[in-house]
Gaussian input, Z-matrix of N, CA and C with variables (Angstrom, degrees):
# hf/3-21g

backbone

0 1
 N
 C     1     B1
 C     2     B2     1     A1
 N     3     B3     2     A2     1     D1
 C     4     B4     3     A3     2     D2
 C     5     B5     4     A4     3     D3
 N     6     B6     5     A5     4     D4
 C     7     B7     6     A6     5     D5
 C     8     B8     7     A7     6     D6
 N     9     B9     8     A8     7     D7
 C    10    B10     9     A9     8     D8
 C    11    B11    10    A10     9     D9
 N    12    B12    11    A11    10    D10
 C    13    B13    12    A12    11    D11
 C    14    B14    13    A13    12    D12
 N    15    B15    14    A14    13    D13
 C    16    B16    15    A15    14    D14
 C    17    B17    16    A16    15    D15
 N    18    B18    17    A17    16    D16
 C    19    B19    18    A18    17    D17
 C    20    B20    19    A19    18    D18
 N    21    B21    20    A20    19    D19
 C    22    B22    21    A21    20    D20
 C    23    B23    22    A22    21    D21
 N    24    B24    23    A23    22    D22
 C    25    B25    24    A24    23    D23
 C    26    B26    25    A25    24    D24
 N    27    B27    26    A26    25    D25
 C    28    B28    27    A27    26    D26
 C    29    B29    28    A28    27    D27
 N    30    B30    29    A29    28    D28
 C    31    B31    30    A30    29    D29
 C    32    B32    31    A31    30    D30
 N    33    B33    32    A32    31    D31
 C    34    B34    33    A33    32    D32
 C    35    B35    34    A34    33    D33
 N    36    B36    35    A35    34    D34
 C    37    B37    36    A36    35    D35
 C    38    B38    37    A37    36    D36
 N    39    B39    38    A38    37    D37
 C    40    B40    39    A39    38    D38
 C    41    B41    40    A40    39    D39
 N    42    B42    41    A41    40    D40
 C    43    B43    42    A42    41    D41
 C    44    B44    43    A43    42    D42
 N    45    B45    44    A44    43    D43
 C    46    B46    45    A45    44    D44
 C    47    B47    46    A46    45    D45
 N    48    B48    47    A47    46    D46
 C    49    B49    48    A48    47    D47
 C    50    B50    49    A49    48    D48
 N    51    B51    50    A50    49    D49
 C    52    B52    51    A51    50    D50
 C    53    B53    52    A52    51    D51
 N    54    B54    53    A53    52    D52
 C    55    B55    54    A54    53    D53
 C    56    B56    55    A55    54    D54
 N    57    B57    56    A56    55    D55
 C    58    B58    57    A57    56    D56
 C    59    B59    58    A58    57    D57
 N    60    B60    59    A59    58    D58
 C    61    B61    60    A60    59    D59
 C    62    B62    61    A61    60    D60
 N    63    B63    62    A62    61    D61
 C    64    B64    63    A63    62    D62
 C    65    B65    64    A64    63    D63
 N    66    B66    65    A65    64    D64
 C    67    B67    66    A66    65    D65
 C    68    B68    67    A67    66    D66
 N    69    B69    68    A68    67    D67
 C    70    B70    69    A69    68    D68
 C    71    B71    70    A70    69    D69
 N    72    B72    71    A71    70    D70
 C    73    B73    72    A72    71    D71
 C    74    B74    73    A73    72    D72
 N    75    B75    74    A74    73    D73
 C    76    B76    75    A75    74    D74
 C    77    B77    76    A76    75    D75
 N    78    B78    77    A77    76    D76
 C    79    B79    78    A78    77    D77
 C    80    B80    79    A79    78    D78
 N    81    B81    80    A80    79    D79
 C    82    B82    81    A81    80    D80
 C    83    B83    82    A82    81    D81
 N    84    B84    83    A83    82    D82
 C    85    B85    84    A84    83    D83
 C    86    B86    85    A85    84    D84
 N    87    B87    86    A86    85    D85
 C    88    B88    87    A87    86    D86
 C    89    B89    88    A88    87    D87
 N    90    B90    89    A89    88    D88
 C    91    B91    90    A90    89    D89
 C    92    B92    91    A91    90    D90
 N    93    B93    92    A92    91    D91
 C    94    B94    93    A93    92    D92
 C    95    B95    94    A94    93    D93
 N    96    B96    95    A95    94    D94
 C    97    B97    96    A96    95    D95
 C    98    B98    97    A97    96    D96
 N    99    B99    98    A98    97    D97
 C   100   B100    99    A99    98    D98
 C   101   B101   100   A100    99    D99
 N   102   B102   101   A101   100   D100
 C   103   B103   102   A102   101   D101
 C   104   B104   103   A103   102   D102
 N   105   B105   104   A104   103   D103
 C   106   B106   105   A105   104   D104
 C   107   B107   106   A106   105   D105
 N   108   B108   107   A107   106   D106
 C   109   B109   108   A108   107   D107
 C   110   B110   109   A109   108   D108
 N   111   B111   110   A110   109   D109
 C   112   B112   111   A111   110   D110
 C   113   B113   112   A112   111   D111
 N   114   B114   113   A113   112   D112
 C   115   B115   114   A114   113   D113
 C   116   B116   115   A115   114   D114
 N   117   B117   116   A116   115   D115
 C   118   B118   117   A117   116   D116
 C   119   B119   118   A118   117   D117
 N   120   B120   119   A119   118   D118
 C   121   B121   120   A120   119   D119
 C   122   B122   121   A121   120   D120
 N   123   B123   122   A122   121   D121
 C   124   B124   123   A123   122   D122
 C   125   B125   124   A124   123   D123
 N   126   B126   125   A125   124   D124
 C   127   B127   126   A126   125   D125
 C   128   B128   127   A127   126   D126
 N   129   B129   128   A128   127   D127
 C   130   B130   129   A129   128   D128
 C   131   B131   130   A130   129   D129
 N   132   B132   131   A131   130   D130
 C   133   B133   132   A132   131   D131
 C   134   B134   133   A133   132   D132
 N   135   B135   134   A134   133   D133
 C   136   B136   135   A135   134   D134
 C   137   B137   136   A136   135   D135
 N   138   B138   137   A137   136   D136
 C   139   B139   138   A138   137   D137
 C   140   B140   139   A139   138   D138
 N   141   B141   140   A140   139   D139
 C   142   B142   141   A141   140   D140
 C   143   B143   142   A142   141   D141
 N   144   B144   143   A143   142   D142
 C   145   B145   144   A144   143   D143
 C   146   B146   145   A145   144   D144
 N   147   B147   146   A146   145   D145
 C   148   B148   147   A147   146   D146
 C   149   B149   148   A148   147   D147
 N   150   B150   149   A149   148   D148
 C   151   B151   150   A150   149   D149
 C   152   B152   151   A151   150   D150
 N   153   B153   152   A152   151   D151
 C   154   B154   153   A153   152   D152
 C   155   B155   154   A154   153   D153
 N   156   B156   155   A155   154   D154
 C   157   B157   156   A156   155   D155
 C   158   B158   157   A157   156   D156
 N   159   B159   158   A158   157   D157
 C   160   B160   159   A159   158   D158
 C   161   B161   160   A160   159   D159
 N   162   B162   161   A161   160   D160
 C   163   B163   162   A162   161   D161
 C   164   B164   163   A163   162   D162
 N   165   B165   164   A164   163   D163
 C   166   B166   165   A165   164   D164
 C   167   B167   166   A166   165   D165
 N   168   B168   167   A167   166   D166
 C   169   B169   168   A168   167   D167
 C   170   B170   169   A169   168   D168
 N   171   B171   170   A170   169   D169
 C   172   B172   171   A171   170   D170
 C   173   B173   172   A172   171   D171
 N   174   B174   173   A173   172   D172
 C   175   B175   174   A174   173   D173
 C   176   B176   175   A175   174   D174
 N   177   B177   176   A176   175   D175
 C   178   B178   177   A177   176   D176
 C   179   B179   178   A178   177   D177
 N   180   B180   179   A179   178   D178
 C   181   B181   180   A180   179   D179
 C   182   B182   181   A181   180   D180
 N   183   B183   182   A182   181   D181
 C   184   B184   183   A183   182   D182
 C   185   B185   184   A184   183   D183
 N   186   B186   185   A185   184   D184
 C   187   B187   186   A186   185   D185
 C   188   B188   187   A187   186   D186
 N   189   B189   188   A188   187   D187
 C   190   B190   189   A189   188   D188
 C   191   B191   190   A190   189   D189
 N   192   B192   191   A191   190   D190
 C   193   B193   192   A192   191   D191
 C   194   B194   193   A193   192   D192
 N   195   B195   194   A194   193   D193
 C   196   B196   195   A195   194   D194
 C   197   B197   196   A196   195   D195
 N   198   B198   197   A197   196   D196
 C   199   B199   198   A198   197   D197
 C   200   B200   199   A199   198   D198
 N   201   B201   200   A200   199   D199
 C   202   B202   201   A201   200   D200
 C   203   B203   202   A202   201   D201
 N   204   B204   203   A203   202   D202
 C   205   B205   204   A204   203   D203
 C   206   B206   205   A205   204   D204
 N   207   B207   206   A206   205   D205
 C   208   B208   207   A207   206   D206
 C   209   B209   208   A208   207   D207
 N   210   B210   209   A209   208   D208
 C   211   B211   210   A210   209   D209
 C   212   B212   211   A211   210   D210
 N   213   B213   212   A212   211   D211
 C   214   B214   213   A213   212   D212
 C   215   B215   214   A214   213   D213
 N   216   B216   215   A215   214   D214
 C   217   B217   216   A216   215   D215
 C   218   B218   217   A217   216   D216

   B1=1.4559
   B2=1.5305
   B3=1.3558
   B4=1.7347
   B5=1.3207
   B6=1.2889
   B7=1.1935
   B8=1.4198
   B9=1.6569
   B10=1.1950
   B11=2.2790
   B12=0.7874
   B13=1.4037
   B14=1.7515
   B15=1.4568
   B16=1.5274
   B17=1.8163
   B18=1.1200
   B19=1.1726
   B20=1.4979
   B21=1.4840
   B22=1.1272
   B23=1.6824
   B24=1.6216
   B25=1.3187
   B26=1.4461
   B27=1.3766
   B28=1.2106
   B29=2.0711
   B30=1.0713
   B31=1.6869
   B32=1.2925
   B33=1.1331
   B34=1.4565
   B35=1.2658
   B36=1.3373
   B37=1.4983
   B38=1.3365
   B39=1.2332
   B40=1.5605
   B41=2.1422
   B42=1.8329
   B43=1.5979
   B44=1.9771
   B45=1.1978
   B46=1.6389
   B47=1.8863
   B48=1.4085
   B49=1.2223
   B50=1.4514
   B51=1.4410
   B52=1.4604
   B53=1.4360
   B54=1.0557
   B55=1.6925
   B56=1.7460
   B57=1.3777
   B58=1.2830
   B59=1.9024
   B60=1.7952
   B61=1.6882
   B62=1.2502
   B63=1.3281
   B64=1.5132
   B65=1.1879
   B66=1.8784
   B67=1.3703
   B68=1.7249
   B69=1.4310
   B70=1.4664
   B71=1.6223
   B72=1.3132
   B73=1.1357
   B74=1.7041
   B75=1.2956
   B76=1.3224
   B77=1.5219
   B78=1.0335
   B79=1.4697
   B80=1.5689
   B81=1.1984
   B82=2.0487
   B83=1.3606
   B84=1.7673
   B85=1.3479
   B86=2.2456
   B87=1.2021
   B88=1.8681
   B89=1.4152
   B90=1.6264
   B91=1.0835
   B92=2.0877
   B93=1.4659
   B94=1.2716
   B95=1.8720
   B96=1.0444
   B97=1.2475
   B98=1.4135
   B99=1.3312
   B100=1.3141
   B101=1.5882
   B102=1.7185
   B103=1.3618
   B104=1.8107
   B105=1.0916
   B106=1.0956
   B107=1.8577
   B108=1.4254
   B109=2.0664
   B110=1.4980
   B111=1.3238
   B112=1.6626
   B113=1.4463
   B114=1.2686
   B115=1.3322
   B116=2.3544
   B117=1.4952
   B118=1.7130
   B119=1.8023
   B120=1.8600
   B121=1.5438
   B122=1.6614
   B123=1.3949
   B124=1.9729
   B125=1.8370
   B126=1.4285
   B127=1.3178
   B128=1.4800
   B129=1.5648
   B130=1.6331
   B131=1.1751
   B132=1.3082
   B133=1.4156
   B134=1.4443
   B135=1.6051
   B136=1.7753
   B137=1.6883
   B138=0.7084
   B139=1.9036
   B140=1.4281
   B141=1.2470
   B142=1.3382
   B143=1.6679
   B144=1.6582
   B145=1.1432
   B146=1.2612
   B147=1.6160
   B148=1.3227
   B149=1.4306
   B150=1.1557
   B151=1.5018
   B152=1.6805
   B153=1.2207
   B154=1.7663
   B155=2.1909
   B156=1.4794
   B157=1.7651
   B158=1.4477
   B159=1.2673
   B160=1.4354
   B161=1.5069
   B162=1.0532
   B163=1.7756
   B164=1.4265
   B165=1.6785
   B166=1.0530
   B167=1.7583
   B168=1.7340
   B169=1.4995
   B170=0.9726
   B171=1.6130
   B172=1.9342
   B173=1.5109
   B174=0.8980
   B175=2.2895
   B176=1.7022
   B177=0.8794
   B178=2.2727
   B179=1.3302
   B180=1.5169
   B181=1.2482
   B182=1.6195
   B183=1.0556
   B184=1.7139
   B185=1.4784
   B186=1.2924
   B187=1.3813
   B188=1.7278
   B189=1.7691
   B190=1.5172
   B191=1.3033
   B192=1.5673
   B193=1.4543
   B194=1.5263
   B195=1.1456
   B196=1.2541
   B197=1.8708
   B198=1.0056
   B199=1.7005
   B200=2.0024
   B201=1.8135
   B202=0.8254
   B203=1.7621
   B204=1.2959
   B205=1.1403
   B206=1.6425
   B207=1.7703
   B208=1.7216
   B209=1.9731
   B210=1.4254
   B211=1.1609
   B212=1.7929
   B213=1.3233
   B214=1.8217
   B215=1.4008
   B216=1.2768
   B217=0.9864
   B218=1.7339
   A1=107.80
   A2=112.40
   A3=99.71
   A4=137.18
   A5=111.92
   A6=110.72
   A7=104.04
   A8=124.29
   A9=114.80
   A10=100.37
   A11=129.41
   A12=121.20
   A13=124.18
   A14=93.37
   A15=109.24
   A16=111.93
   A17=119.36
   A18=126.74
   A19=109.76
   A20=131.76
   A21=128.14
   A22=93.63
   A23=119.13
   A24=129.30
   A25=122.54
   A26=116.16
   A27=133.25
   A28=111.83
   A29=93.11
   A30=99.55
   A31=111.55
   A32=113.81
   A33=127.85
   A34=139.04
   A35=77.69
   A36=119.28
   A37=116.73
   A38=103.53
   A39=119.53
   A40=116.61
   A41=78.65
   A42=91.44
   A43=98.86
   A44=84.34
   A45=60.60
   A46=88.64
   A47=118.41
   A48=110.59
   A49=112.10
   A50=124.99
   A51=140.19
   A52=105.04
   A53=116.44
   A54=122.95
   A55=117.39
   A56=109.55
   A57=121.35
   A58=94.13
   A59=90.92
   A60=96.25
   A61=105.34
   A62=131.32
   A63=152.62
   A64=121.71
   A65=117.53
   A66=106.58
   A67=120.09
   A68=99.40
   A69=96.14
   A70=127.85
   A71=103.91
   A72=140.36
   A73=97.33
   A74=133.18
   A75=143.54
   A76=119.27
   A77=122.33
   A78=134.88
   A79=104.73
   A80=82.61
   A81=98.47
   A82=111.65
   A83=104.45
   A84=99.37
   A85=104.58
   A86=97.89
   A87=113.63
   A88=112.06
   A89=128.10
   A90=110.21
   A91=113.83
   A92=105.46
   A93=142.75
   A94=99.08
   A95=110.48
   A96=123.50
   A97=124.60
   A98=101.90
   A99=134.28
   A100=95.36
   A101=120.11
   A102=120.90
   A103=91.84
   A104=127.18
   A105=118.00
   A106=112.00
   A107=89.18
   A108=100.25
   A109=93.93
   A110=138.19
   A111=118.10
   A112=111.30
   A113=129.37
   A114=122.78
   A115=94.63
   A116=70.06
   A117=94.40
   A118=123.65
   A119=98.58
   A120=98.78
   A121=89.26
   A122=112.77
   A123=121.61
   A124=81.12
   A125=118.85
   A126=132.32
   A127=111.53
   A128=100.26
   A129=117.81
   A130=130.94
   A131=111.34
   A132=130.64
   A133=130.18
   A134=84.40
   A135=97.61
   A136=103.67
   A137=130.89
   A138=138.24
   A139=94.39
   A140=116.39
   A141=137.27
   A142=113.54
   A143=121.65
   A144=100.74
   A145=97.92
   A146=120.75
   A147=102.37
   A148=111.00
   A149=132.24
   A150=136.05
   A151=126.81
   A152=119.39
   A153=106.39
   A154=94.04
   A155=93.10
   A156=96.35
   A157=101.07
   A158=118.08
   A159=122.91
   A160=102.03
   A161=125.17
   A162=146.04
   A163=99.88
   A164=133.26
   A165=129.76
   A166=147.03
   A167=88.99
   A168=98.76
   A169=144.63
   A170=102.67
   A171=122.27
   A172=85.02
   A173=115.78
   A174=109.58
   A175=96.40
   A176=91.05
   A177=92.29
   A178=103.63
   A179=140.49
   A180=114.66
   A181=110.32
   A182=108.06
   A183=133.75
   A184=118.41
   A185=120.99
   A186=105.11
   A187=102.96
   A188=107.29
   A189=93.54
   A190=121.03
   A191=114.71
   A192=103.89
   A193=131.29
   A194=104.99
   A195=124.39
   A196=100.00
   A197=111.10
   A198=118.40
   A199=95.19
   A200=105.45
   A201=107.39
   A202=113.94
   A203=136.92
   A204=174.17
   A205=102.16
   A206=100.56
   A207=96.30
   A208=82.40
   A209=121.94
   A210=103.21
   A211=94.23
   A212=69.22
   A213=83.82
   A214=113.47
   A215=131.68
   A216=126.71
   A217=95.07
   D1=114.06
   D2=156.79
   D3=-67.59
   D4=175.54
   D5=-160.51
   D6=-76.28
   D7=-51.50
   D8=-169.76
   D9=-52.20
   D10=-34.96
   D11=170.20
   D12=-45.57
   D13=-44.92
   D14=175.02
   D15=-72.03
   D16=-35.18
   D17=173.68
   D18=-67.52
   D19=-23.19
   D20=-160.40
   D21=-95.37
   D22=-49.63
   D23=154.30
   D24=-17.64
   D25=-66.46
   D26=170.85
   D27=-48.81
   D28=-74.97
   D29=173.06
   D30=-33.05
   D31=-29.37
   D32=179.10
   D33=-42.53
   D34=-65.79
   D35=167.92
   D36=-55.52
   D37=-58.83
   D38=-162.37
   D39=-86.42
   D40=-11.53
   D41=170.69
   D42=70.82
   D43=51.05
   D44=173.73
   D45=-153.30
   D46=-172.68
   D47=-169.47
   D48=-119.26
   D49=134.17
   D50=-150.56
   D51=-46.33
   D52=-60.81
   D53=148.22
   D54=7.59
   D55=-52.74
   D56=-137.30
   D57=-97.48
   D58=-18.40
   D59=-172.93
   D60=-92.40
   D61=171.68
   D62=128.40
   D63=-127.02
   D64=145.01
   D65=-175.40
   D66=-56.31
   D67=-1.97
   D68=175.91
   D69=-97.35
   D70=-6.06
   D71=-176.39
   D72=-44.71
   D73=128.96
   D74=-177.91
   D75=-96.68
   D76=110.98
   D77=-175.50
   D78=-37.63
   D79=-52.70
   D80=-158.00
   D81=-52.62
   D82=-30.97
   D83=-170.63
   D84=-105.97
   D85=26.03
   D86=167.55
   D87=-96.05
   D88=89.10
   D89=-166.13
   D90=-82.39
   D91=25.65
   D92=-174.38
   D93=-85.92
   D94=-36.52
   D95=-176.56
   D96=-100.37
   D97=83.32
   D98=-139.44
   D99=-123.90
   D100=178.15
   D101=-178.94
   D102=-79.02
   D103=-34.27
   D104=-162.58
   D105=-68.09
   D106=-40.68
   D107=172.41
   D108=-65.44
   D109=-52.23
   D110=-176.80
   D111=-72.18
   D112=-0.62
   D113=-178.17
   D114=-82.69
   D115=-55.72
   D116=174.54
   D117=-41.07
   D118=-25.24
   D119=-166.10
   D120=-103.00
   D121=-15.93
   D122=-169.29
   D123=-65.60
   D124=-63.60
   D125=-151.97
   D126=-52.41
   D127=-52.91
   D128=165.27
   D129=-37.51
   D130=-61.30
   D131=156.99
   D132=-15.22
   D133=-63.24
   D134=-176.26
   D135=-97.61
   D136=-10.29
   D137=143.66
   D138=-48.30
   D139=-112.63
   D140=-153.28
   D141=-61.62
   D142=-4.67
   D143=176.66
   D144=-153.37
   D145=8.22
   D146=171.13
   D147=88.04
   D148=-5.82
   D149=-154.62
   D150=-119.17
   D151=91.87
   D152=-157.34
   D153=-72.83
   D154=133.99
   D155=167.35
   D156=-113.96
   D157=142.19
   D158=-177.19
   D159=-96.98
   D160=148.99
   D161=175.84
   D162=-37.77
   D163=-64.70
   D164=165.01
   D165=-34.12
   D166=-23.40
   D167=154.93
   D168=-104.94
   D169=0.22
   D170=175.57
   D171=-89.78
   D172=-54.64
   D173=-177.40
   D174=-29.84
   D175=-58.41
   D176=-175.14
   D177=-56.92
   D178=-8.62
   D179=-173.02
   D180=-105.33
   D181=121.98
   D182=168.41
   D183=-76.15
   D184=-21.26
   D185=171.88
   D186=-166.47
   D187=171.59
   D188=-170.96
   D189=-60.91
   D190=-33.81
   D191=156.05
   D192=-9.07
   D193=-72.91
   D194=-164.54
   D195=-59.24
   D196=-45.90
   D197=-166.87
   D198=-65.21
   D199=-41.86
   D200=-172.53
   D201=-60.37
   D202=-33.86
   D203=-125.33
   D204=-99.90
   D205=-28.33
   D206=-158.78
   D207=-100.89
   D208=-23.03
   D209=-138.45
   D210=-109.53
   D211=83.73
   D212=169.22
   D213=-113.81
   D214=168.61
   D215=-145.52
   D216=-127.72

């Protein structure tokens, strides 16, 4: 999957429009990124890639990069 795909995923989530992200883009300051968007990115995950992420490893992520980073396929 490329990234511009994963970015669109993400926006998704967060309800907001791809536009609005960059992989540098900082979580902390998305007030979109909420328990409900990490419930939303756990769900995604195992949809779209098959892959369970536990709560403890979205806490480590600082920016979309990072979210982008897990969702490999």
């Amino acid at each position: 999957m490329n990234n511009e795909k994963k970015m669109e995923l993400l926006a998704e989530i967060l309800d907001l429009e791809v536009e609005e992200l960059t992989p540098e883009t900082k979580l902390s300051t998305l007030a979109e990124w909420d328990s409900i968007a990490i419930l939303s990115f756990i769900a995604m995950m195992d949809e779209e890639f098959g892959k369970a992420v536990k709560g403890a490893e979205i806490k480590q992520f600082e920016t979309i990069q990072d979210a982008m980073n897990v969702m490999e396929e």
